[in-house]
N, C-alpha and C positions, 0 to 999 in steps of 0.2 A: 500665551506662551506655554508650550509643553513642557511639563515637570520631568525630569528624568530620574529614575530611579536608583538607587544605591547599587544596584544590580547591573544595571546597561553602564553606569558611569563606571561603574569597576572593572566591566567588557572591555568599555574604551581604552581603560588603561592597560587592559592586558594584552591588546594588540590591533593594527591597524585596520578597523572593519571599513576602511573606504578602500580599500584595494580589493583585488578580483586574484584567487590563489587556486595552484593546482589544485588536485583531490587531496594530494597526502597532505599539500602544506593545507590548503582547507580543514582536513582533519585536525593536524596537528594543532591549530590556533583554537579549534573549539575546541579542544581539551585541556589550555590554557585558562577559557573565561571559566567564572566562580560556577562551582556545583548546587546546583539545591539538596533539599534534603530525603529527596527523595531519587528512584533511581529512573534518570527523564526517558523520554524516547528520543531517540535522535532519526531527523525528518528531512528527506531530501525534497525541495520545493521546486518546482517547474514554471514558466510561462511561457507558453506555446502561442505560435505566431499561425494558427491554422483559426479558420470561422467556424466555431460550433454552432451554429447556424445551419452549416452546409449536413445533411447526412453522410457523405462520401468525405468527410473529415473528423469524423468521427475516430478518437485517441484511445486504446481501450487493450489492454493484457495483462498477463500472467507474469512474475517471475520469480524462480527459484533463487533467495538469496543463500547463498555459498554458509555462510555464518547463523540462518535462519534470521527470524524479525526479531529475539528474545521476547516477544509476547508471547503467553498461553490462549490459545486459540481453543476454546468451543466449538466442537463442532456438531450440526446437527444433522443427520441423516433420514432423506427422505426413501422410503424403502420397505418392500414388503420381508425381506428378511434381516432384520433388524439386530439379530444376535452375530452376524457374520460382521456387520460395520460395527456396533462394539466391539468386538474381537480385534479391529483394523485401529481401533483407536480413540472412534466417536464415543463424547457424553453422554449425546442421545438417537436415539433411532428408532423408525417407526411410521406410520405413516398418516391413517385417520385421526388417530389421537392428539397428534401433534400439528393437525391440519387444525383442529377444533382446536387445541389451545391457542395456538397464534390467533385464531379468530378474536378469540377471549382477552387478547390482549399480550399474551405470553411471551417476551424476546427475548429469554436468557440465553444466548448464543453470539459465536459470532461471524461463524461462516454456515449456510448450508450447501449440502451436496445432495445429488439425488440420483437415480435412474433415471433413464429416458423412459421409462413405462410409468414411475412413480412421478412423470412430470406431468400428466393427463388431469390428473388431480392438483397436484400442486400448482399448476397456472390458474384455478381459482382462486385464489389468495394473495396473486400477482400483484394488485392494487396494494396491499400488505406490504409486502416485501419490497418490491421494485423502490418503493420512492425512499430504502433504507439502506441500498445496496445489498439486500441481502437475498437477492432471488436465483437460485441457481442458473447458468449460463452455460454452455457447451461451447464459448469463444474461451471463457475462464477457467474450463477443464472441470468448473464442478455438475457438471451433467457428464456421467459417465457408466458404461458397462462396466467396465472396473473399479468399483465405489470404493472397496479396500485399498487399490491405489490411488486412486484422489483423494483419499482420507489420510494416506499416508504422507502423500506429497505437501497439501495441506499444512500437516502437523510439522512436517520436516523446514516448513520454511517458505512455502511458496505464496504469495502474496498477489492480489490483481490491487491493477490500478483503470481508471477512469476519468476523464477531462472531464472537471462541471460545467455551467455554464457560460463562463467566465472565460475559457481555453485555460485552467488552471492546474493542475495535475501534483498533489502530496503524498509522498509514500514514507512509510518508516523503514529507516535500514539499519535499525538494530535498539540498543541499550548504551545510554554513556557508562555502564559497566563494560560493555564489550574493550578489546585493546584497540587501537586505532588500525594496526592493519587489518584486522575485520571488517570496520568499518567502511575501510578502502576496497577492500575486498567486494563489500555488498554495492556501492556508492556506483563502480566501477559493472556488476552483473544487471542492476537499475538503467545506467544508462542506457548500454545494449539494450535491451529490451524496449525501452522506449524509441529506441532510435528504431530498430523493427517494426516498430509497430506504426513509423509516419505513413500517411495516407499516401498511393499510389497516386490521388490525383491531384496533392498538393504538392509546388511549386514555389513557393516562397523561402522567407527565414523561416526553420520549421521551430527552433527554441530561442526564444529571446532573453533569457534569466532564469540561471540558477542558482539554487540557493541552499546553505547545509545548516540547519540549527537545530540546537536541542528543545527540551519541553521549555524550557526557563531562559532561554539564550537569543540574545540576538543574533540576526542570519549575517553569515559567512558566504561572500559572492565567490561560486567559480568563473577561473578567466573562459573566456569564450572558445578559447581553445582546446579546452577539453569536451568540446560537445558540437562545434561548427561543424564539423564532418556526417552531424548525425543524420 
């Protein structure tokens, strides 16, 4: 028998998590259940009805949330002039140096970006990066001629998502410090986006479940109504 904790039983009590609710009542109920003590992320969850299996269903973009993520994002720039993407925003920047550190073991980052020149190099390290999400992508906007504005946009809020294995797809769309129409606000630019990005050659239910919960909070189901269309 499953113990439940002092935490999810005082969820329960604070509102009916077996029902399926707009965005805003969505919002509005997780900001009912109890806080931790720290300030959580709040996580919009996905289950997508596409075969990751297939390459041509492959779930995969970019999007600018309105409110940003509240996370501080590191960012690290792959680049032979280095002082111009500091200038833009980046931690760090640079390019052999930081090719050799990452060998070494080095992740203190948590996006990078690069030029398409400075990616010749950098796809040596692909094995590295790839299997951490962290390899720059020119579908994800961080492969770019303009590195000061993907370092900006970045910084300002923009966020990629990815279906794992699973057809599963997590994104954060904000801070339970944020107000709840932010929340809505982002919950609401996530969707879009996801909905763009269903595959031309699928055909089916493209989402079958989702779901809004904080770091510490059981998930809050939206009705299907706010995403059948997608």
């Amino acid at each position: 028998m499953v113990k439940l904790s002092k935490r999810y039983k005082a969820a329960t009590q604070a509102a009916d998590l077996g029902k399926d609710y707009s965005i805003p009542e969505a919002v509005a109920v997780l900001y009912k259940l109890p806080k931790a003590k720290f300030d959580e992320t709040v996580e919009l969850s996905f289950r997508l009805g596409v075969d990751p299996r297939q390459g041509d269903q492959m779930v995969r973009g970019t999007v600018s949330l309105p409110n940003g993520s509240g996370k501080k994002i590191r960012v690290l720039a792959f680049t032979e002039n280095p002082q111009a993407a500091l200038d833009a925003g980046a931690e760090y920047a640079g390019l052999k140096e930081y090719l050799a550190k990452i060998q070494e073991g080095w992740m203190d980052f948590d996006v990078a970006v690069a030029t398409p020149e400075a990616m010749k190099e950098v796809r040596t390290i692909a094995r590295v990066l790839g299997p951490k999400g962290l390899m720059p992508n020119p579908k994800s906007g961080t492969v770019s001629d303009n590195l000061s504005q993907a370092i900006k946009e970045v910084k300002a809020g923009r966020v990629e998502f990815k279906m794992d294995k699973a057809a599963n797809i997590g994104v954060g769309v904000g801070k339970r410090s944020f107000t709840p129409n932010q929340i809505v606000e982002n919950v609401n630019a996530l969707l879009a986006a996801i909905g763009k990005a269903r595959p031309a050659s699928f055909k089916g239910k493209y989402l079958h479940n989702v779901v809004l919960s904080a770091t510490m909070s059981p998930g809050v189901r939206l009705a299907s109504s706010e995403y059948s269309k997608l």
